[in-house]
N, C-alpha and C positions, 0 to 999 in steps of 0.2 A: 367261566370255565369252558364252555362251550365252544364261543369263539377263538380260543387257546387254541383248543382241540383241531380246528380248523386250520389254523394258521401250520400246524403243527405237519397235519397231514400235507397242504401244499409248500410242505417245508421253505416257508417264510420267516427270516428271521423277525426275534420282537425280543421283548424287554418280558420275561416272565411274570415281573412286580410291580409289571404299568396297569393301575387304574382307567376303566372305563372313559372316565372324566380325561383324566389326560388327554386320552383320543380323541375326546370329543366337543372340546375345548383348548382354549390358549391359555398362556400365564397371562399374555396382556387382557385378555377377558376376564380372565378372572379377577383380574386389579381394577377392571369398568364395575365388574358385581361388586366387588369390596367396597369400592366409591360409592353406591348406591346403595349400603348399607345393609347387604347383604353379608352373612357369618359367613369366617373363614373356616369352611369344617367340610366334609366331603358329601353328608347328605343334601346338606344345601346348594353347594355347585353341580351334583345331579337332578334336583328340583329345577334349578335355575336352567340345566341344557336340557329337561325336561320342559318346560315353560317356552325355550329359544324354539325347539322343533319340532311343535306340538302342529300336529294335519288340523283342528278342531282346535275349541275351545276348553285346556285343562279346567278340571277341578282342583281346585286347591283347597283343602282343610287348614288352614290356619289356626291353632287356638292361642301361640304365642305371639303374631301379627306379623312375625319376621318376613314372611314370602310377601304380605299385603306391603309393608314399609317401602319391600325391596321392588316389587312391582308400581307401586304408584310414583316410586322414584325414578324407577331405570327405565318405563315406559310414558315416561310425563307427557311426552308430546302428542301419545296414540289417544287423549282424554277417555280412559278408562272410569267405570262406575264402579264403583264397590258395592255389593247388595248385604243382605243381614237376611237370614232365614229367620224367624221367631216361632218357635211353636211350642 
């Protein structure tokens, strides 16, 4: 809403009913995530442009494995560890 608000006041036109995502990704990207096993659903293409432009190292909570799947696939060449916290 916020950013709305902005555009608003530099009266900038926009699409009222454009998602975040949209902006901040492509459909052809989105069809690379898909390939990589990644859900077609909107939290997980904000995880995933969360993940793309992270300054640091995200955390990710997984407990359905879907980001770890989509990560060890879509990143295969970067040889990424996966750890296990046990306590």
């Amino acid at each position: 809403k916020t950013w709305k608000d902005y555009l608003k006041l530099a009266k900038l036109k926009f699409k009222p009913d454009m998602m975040i995502s949209a902006y901040l990704s492509s459909p052809s990207e989105k069809m690379l995530w898909q390939a990589s096993k990644l859900p077609n659903d909107d939290l997980c293409s904000e995880n995933a442009i969360i993940i793309k432009r992270h300054n640091r190292y995200p955390l990710v909570i997984d407990p359905s494995f879907q980001a770890l799947t989509f990560i060890l696939d879509f990143y295969s060449e970067k040889k990424i560890e996966k750890t296990k916290i046990i306590h």
